[in-house]
C-alpha positions, -999 to 999 in steps of 0.1 A, spaced: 21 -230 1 -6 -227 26 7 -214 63 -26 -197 69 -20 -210 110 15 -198 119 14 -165 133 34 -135 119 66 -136 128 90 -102 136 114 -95 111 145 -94 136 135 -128 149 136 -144 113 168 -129 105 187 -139 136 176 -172 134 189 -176 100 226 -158 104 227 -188 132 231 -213 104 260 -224 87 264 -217 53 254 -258 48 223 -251 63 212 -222 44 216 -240 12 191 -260 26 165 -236 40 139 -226 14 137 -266 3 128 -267 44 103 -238 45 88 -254 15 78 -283 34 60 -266 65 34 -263 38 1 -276 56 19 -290 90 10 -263 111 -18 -275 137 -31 -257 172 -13 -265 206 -24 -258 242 -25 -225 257 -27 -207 219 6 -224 208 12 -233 171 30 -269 165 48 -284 135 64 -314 134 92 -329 117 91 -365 111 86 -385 149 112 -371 173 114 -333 167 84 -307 168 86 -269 168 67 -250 191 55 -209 185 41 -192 214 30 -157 199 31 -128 225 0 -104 234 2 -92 201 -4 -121 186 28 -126 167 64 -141 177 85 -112 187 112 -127 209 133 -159 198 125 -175 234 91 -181 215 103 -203 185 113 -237 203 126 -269 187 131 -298 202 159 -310 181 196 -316 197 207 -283 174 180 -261 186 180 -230 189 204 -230 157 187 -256 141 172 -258 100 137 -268 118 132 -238 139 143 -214 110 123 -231 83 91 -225 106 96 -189 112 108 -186 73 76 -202 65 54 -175 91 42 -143 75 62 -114 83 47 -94 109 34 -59 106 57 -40 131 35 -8 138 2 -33 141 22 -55 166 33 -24 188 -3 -9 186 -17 -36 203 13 -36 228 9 -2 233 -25 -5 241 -18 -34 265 7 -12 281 -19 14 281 -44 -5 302 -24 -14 324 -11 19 333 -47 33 338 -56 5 361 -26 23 389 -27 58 377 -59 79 363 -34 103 340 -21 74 320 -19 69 281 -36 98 274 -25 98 237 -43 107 204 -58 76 181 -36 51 164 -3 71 185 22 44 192 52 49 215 87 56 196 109 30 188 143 26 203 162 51 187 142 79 177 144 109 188 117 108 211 135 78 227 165 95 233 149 126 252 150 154 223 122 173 209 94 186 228 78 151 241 42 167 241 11 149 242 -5 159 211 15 128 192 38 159 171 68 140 149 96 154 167 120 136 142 144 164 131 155 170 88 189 160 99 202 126 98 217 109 127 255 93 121 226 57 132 203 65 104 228 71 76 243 35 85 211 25 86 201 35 48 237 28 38 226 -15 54 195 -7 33 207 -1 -2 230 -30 6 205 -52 9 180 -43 -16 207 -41 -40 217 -74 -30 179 -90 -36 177 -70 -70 202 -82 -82 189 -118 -71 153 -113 -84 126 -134 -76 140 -167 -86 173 -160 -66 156 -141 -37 150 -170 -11 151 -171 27 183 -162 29 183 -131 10 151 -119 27 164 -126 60 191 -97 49 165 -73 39 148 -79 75 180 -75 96 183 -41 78 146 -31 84 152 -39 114 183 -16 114 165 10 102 136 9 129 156 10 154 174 41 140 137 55 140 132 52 103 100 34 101 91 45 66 121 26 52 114 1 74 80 -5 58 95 -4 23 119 -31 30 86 -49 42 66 -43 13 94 -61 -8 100 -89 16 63 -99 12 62 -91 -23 92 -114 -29 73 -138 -9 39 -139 -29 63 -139 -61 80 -167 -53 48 -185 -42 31 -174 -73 5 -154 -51 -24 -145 -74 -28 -112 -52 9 -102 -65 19 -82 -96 49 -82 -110 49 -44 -120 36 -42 -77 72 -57 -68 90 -29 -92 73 -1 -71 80 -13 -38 119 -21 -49 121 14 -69 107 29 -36 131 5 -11 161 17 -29 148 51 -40 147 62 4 176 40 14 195 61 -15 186 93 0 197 80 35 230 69 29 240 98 11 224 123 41 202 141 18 170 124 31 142 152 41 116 146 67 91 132 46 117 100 35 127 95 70 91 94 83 77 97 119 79 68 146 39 71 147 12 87 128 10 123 140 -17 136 152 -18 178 156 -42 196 172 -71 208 153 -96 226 174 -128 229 161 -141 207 131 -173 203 111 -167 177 86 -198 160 57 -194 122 51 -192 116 15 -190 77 8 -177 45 27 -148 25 14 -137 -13 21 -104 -18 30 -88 -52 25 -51 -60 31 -29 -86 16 -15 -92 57 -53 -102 68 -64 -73 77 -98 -57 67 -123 -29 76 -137 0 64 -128 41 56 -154 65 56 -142 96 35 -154 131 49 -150 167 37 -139 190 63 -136 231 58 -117 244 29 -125 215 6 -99 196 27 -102 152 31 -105 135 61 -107 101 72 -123 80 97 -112 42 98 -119 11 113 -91 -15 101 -82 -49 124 -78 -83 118 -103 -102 101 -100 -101 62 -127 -99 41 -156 -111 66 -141 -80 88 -146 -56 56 -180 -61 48 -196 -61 83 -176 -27 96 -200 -13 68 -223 -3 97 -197 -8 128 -202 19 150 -178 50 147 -152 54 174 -146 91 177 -155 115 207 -185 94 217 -204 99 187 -233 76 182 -231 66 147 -221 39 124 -196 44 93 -231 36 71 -247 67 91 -214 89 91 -214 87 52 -241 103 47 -239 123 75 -214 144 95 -203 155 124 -194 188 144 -158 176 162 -145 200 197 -109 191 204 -101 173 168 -68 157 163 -56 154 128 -27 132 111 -10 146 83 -29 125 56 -60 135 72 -67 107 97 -89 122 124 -81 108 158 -98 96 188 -82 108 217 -96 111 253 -101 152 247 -122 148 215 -158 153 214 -183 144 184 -213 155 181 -239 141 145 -250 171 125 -272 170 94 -248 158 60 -253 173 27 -261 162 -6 -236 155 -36 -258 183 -52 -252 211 -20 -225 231 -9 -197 223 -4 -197 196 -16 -211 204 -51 -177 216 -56 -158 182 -54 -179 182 -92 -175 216 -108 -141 216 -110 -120 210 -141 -113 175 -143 -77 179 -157 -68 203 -127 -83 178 -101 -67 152 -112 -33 167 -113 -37 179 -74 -57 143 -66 -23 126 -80 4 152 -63 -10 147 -33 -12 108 -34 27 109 -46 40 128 -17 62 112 5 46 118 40 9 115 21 -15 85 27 -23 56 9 -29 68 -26 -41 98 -44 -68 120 -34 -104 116 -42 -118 129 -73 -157 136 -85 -172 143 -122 -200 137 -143 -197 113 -166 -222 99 -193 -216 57 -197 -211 45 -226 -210 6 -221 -185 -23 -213 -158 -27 -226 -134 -54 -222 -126 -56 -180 -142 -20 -178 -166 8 -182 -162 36 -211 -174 68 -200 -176 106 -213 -164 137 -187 -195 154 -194 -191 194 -210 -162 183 -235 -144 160 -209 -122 134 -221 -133 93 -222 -125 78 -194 -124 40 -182 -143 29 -150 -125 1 -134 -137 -18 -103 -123 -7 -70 -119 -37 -51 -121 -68 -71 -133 -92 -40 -156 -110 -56 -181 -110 -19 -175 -73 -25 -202 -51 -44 -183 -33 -64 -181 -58 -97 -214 -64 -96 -222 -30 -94 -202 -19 -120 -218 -45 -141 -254 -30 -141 -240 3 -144 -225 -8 -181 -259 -25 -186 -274 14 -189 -258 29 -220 -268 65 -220 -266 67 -183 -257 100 -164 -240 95 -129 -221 114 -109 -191 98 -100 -163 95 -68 -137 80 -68 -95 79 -74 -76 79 -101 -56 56 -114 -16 66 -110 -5 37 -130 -33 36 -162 -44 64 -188 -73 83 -181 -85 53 -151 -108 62 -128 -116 39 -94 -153 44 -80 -162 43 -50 -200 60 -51 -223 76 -73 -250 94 -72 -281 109 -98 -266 143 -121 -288 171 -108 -317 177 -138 -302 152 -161 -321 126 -180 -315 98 -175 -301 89 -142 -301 70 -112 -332 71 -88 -319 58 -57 -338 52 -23 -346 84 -1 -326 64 29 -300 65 6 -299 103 8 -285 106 -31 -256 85 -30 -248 44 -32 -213 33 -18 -204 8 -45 -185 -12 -18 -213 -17 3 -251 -10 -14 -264 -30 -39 -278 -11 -68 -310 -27 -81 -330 -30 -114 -356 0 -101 -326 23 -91 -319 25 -130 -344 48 -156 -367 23 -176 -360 14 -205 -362 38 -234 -357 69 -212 -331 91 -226 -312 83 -259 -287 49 -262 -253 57 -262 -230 47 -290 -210 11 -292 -184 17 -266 -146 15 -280 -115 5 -259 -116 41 -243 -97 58 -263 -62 62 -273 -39 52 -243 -8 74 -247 12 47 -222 3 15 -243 12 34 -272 43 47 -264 77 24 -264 83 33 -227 65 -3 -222 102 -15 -235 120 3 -205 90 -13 -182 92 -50 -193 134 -45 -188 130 -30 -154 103 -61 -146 124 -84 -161 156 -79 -139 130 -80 -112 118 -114 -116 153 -127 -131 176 -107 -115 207 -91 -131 216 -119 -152 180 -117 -168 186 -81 -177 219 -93 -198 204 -121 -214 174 -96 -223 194 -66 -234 228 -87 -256 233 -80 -289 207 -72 -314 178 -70 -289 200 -40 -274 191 -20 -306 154 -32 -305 155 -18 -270 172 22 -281 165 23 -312 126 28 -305 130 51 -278 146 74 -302 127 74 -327 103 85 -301 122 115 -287 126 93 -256 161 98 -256 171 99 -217 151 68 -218 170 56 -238 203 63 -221 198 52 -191 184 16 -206 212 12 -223 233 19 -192 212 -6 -172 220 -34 -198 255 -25 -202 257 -25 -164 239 -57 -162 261 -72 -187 297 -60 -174 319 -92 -159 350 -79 -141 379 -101 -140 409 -101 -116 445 -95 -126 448 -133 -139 416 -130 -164 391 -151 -141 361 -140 -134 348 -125 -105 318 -112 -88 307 -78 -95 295 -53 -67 253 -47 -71 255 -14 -61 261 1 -99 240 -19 -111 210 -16 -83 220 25 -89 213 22 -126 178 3 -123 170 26 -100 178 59 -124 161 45 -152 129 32 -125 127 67 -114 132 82 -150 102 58 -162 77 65 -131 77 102 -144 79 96 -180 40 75 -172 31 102 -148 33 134 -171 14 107 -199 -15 96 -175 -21 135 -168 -21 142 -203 -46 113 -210 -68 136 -190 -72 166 -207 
């Protein structure tokens, strides 16, 4: 269904708009959202139209922020409006708006006005947005300084523990639903209890309940950006949090700050390493320059706005907005910079505020202190601290960056095969960002044309695949034969993202000694092992819903299901699979033997203990595919 021209749409106004119907009209809504598909067209004055047959058109006037956050901008012209199928079909049919983007650009709107009557206005740190109704800041506690601190306290509010309680309600609700069940409707729940929950200044639940909204979404629409195992995280996450919060046992990194905080960090000399493209499924693209800062610690510099893929490849060689520095991300990457007055988020984000000053020092080389280091160390230990990092609950997007030296091996399949060089283990090289106007694939594809090749290698690893590593540049092996020769402007290093590596950046042929045939990679203890069982039940009640999971799980295939496991030693895996299907599968009836609905919530708790019993099962086996 394309709806590339309706704007995003706030989550509260969707879900109002769709308790307003009667339960006639809901039966009716996702047929109507279906059919918005392509009637979307431009009004005057930066209005969206679509029309329904002759007489009634709906109108969307998006705020500053480009999106509709007020029902007063969702007009039909029917006689039922506002509560009309029209005017909710529309907004259902809108993508769901990022609520920390929209207030961003508010802020800053708010912002500029301010300065224009008083000099001392908005001084704030980068990316700081104000606090949401609700939070603590709102309501006058904490210390309210400047520096952007998360004053949100451990303790739960009596607000935020209703808040999680609304949550697990409706998450268990839409799990139980699946994909096939999980219309309009039911997303219109999950939204009026994000909602809920941002304005009880939780805004970390609030962007899980998102995350499964849109996933539902692309499901549904048979998006070819959506994975099924994709929509299993964000659920096992969603109902993981709101778990925690309505049993007020939540710690500070579940309930999550109202806006990225940014401390104080004085002084800071920080090396670029590489750049990295950033592409978002909600339109947004840009790019992240990755930086070492003292202690081996990693730091961040982005540039992410509208603009999708055409906005990731040309902020490449945007300029760099911190402290005046004049440098672009292509020029900070291999560079670096002394920073006075620094302000640092707690994943490493270095901000921009009005205090800091940037001055462009001399980088280093992959082959120099410090950053030589990122290379020496054991490859088992770095990933096992890359991957902590990237699960913690107040971390950033994903684990931490890891470097080694690898030796290629060849293509195999949808990847590279590579050897950890000094006794390291095989290793599969798989492409960053597949964007096909992207450079990585076709980078990676000369690199496998080079059997024998030495590179050194930085990337992420891979939480979810054995032994998978994610490049994002490379660079020649200090005195190895053979390697890459790149270009002295290069200064040692190609960001896969963005440089193209050539046929005279490679050793000629016959240098060095072929590698062997390539094999799969090695033995890949998660395809191997039957926890795949426990994986395909937990997707399938995903996609199905409950009554998938029964259907799945009845009878003889119950056995197929344990009896595996056990064998194994997977016993608690076991267990709780069992109790998912038998939870699944359980049909209460009333006192007169008719049957009846039964509640979600044991069974969303079940999924959810054998979810969380699975993600660390994979864990502790894509750690030991390391070693």
């Amino acid at each position: 269904m394309s709806t590339a021209a309706l704007p995003p749409v706030a989550p509260e106004v969707l879900a109002e708009a769709v308790e307003a119907l009667t339960a006639r009209l809901r039966k009716k809504l996702d047929a109507a959202v279906a059919e918005c598909a392509g009637k979307a067209t431009e009004g005057a004055d930066g209005t969206v139209e679509v029309r329904f047959g002759e007489d009634t058109l709906v109108t969307l006037a998006p705020g500053p922020s480009g999106a509709v956050t007020e029902a007063g901008q969702a007009v039909c012209s029917c006689l039922l409006a506002p509560r009309c199928l029209h005017r909710t079909a529309v907004l259902g049919a809108a993508p769901i708006a990022d609520a920390e983007a929209s207030a961003v650009v508010e802020a800053k709107a708010a912002e500029a006005a301010a300065e224009a009557t008083s000099p001392a206005a908005g001084q704030v740190g980068a990316r700081s947005v104000g606090p949401v109704p609700g939070s603590a800041t709102a309501s006058g506690s904490g210390s309210g300084s400047g520096s952007g601190e998360d004053v949100m306290t451990a303790s739960l509010t009596p607000a935020q523990t209703r808040a999680g309680a609304a949550l697990w309600q409706a998450a268990s609700e839409a799990l139980a639903a699946g994909v096939t069940a999980g219309g309009t409707v039911v997303q219109a729940e999950l939204l009026r209890a994000a909602h809920t929950a941002r304005l009880a200044g939780l805004p970390r639940a609030e962007a899980a309940a998102l995350r499964v909204v849109r996933g539902l979404r692309n499901a549904r629409e048979q998006g070819r950006g959506q994975r099924l195992s994709d929509l299993t995280a964000a659920f096992r996450e969603l109902l993981a949090g709101a778990f925690a919060l309505a049993s007020g046992v939540a710690g500070p990194g579940a309930v999550g700050g109202a806006r990225r905080a940014y401390e104080k960090g004085g002084s800071l000399r920080v090396l670029g390493l590489c750049r990295e493209p950033v592409l978002s499924a909600t339109g947004y693209g840009g790019v992240t320059t990755h930086l070492l800062g003292p202690g081996g610690a990693f730091h961040t510099v982005s540039d992410v706005r509208p603009g999708g893929i055409g906005r990731a490849k040309g902020a490449g060689t945007a300029s760099v907005a911190l402290g005046g520095a004049v440098l672009d991300h292509a020029g900070l990457a291999r560079g670096g910079l002394l920073i006075a007055g620094a302000t640092v988020s707690a994943d490493g984000r270095l901000g921009a505020g009005r205090n800091v000053r940037a001055t462009p020092v001399r980088g280093a080389a992959w082959s120099e202190e410090p950053v030589a280091a990122l290379f020496a160390r054991p490859v088992r230990e770095a990933v096992a601290v890359a991957l902590d990092a990237g699960a913690e609950p107040a971390g950033g997007t994903g684990p931490e960056l890891l470097g080694c030296d690898v030796e290629v091996l060849g293509a195999a399949e949808d990847h590279l095969v590579a050897r950890v060089l000094d006794g390291g283990p095989l290793v599969r090289l798989r492409v960053a960002h597949p964007h096909p106007e992207l450079a990585h694939t076709a980078n990676l594809r000369r690199i496998g044309g080079h059997p024998g090749l030495v590179l050194r290698v930085l990337g992420r690893p891979d939480p979810d695949r054995a032994a998978t590593l994610r490049p994002l540049a490379v660079a020649p092996v200090p005195g190895a034969s053979p390697t890459l020769r790149l270009p002295e402007e290069w200064l040692g290093r190609a960001d896969l993202g963005y440089d193209r590596l050539q046929g005279d950046h490679f050793p000629r042929p016959g240098a060095g000694a072929a590698a062997p045939a390539p094999g799969p990679g090695g033995p890949d203890p998660l395809a191997d092992a039957p926890l795949w069982r426990v994986r395909r039940l937990l997707e399938t009640g995903v996609a199905g819903g409950r009554r998938a999971v029964a259907e799945a799980a009845r009878g003889a295939d119950r056995a197929a299901l344990a009896v595996p496991l056990r064998r194994a030693g997977l016993t608690g895996a076991a267990e709780l699979a069992e109790g998912l299907a038998a939870e699944a599968d359980r049909r209460p009836r009333d006192s007169f033997g008719r049957l009846i609905d039964a509640s979600s919530d044991a069974y969303a708790r079940a999924w959810l203990a054998s979810a969380v019993h699975l993600e660390a099962a994979e864990r502790a086996l894509v750690l030991a595919s390391w070693s």
